[in-house]
C-alpha beads as a LAMMPS data file, in Angstrom:
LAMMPS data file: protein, C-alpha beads

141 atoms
140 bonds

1 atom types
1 bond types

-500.0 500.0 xlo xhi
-500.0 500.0 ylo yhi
-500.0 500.0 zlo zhi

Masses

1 110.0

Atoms # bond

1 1 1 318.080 -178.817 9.535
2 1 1 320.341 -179.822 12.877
3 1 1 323.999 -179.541 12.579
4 1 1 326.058 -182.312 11.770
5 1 1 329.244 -182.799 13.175
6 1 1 331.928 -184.076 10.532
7 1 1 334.808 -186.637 11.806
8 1 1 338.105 -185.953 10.024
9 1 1 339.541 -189.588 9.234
10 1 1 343.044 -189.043 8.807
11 1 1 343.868 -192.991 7.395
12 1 1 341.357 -195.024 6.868
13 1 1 341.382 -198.730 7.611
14 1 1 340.981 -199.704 4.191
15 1 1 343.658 -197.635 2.950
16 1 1 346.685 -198.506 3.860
17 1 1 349.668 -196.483 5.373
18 1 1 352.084 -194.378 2.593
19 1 1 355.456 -195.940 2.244
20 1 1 356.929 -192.883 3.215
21 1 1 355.378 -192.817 6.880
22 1 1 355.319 -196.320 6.912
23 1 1 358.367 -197.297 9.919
24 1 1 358.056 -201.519 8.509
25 1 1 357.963 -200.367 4.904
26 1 1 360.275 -203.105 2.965
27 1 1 360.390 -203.031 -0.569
28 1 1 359.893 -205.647 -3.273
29 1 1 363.176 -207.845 -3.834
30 1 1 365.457 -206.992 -6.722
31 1 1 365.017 -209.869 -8.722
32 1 1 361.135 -209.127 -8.699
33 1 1 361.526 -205.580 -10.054
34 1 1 364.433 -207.258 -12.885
35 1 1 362.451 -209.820 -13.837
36 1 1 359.344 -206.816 -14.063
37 1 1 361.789 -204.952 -16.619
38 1 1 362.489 -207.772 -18.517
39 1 1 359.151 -209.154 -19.136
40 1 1 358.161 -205.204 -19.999
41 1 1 361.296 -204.950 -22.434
42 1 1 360.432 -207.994 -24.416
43 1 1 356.918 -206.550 -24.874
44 1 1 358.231 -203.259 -26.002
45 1 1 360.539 -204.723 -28.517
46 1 1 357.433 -207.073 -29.752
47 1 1 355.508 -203.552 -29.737
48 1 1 358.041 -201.700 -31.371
49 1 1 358.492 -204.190 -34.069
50 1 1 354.956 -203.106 -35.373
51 1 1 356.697 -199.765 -36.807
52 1 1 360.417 -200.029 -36.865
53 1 1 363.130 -202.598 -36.870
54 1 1 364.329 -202.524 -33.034
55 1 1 367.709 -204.118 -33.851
56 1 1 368.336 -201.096 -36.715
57 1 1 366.229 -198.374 -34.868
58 1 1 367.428 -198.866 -30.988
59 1 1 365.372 -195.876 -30.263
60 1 1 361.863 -197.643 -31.159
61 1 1 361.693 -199.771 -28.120
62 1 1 363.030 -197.110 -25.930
63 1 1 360.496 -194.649 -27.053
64 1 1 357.423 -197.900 -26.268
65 1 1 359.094 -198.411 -23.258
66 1 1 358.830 -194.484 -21.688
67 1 1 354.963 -194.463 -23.061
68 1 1 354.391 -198.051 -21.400
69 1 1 355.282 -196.967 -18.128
70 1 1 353.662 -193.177 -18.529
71 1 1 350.186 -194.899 -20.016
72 1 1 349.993 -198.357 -17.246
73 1 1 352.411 -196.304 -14.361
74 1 1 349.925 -192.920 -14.560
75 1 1 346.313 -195.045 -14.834
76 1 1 347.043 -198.557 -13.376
77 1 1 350.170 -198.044 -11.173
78 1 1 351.275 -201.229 -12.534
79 1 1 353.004 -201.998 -15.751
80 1 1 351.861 -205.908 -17.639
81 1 1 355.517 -207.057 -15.982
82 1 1 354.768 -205.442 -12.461
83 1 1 351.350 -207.498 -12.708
84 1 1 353.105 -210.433 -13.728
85 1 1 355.742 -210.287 -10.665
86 1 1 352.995 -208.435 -8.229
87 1 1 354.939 -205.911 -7.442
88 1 1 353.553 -202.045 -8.100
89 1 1 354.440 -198.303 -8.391
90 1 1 353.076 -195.542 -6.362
91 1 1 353.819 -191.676 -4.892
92 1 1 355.907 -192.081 -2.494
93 1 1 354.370 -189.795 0.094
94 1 1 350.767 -190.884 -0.150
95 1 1 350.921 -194.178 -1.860
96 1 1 348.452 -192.969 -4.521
97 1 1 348.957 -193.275 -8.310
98 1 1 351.859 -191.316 -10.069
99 1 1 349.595 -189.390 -12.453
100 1 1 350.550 -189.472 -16.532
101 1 1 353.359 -186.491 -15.903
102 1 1 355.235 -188.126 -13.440
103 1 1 355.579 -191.600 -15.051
104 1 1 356.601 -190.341 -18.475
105 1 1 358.950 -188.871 -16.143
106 1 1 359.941 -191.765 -14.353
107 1 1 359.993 -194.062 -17.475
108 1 1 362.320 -190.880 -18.996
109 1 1 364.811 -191.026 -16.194
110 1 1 364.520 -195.214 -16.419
111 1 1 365.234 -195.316 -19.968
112 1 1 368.703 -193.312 -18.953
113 1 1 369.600 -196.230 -16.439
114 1 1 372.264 -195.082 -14.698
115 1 1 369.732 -193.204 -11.897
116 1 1 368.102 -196.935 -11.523
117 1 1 371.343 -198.163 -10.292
118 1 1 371.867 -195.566 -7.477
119 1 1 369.652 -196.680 -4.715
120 1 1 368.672 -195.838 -0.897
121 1 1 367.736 -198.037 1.547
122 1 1 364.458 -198.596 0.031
123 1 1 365.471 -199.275 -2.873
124 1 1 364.350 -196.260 -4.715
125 1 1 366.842 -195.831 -7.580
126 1 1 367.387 -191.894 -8.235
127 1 1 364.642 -191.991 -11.006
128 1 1 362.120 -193.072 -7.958
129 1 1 362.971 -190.300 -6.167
130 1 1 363.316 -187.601 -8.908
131 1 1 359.567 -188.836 -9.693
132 1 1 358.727 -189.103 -5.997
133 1 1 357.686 -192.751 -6.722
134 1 1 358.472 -195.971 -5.265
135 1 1 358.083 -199.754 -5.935
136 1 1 356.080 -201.763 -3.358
137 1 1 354.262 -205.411 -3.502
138 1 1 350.964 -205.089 -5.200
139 1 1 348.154 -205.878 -2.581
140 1 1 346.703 -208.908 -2.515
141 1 1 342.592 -209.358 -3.297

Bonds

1 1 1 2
2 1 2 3
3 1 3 4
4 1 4 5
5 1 5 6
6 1 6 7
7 1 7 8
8 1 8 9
9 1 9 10
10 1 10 11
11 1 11 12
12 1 12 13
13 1 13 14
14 1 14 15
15 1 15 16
16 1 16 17
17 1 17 18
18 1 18 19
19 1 19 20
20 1 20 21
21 1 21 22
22 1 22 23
23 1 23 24
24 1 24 25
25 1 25 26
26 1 26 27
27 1 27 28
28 1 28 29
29 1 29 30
30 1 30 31
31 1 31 32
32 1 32 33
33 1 33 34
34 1 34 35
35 1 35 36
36 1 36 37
37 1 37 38
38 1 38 39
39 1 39 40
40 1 40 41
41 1 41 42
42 1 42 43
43 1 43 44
44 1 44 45
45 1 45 46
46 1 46 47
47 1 47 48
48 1 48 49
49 1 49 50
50 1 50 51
51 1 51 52
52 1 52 53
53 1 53 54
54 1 54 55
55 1 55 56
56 1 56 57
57 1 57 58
58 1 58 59
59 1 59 60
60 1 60 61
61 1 61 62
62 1 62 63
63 1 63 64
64 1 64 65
65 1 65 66
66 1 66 67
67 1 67 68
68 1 68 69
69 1 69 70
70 1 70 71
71 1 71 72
72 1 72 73
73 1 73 74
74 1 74 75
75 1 75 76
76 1 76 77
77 1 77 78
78 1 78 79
79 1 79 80
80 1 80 81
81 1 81 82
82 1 82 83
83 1 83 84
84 1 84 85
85 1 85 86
86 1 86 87
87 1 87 88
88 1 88 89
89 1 89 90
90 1 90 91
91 1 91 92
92 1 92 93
93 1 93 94
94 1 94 95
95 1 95 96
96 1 96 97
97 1 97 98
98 1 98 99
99 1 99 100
100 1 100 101
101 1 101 102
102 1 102 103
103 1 103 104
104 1 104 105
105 1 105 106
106 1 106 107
107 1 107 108
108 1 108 109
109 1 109 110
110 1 110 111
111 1 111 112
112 1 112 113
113 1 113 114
114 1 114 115
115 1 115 116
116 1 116 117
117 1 117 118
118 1 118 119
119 1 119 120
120 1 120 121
121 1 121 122
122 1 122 123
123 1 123 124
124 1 124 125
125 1 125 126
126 1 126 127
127 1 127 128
128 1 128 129
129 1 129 130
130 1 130 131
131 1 131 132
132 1 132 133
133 1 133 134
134 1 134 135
135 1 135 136
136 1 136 137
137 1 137 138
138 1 138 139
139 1 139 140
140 1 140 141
């Protein structure tokens, strides 16, 4: 059998470059990534109705909240309200998905809000970075 030469491809074409090495990366506006939240707190209350009161048991929709974005963060890289406003979550440094681990992280450190207000200049709130995350614009099919 003759030897075959392999070809390292370093980026493919139809991948597309990691926010992190990315020099034009701009993130996803603000009100996107709100309105995201929003649309993903009103299902967890809805969700969290289905075993405890969430006005009487503030912890219920909290608690479907951090295993929202851990199940549809780790698999999908998008939670329902990131599909709704196209807008997505990957690693940082290779654009990938987060993995289970790191969004339960990421949905832990969101749940304790004050990280999500302390943001660099791509708008990666101190949970992003803890979880080596980072919101982008979904791609378009």
């Amino acid at each position: 059998m003759p030897w075959i030469p392999l070809t390292v491809v370093s980026n493919p074409p139809d991948r597309p470059v990691p926010p992190a090495s990315d020099p034009t990366f701009t993130p996803p506006s603000l009100g996107r990534r709100f309105g995201a939240l929003v649309i993903d707190w009103v299902l967890c209350l809805l969700a969290a109705r289905g075993f405890a009161d969430p006005v009487r048991d503030g912890w219920a929709p909290v608690l479907v909240l951090i295993l929202e974005y851990g199940f549809f963060l780790g698999l999908f890289a998008q939670t329902p309200g990131m599909f709704i406003t196209k807008i997505r979550c990957v690693a940082w440094a290779d654009g990938g998905r987060l993995g289970l681990v790191r969004a339960l992280l990421r949905g832990v450190l969101l749940a304790l809000v004050v990280p999500a207000l302390l943001m660099d200049n791509h708008r990666r709130g101190l949970h992003d970075r803890l979880a080596g995350s980072v919101v982008t614009d979904a791609p378009r099919p």
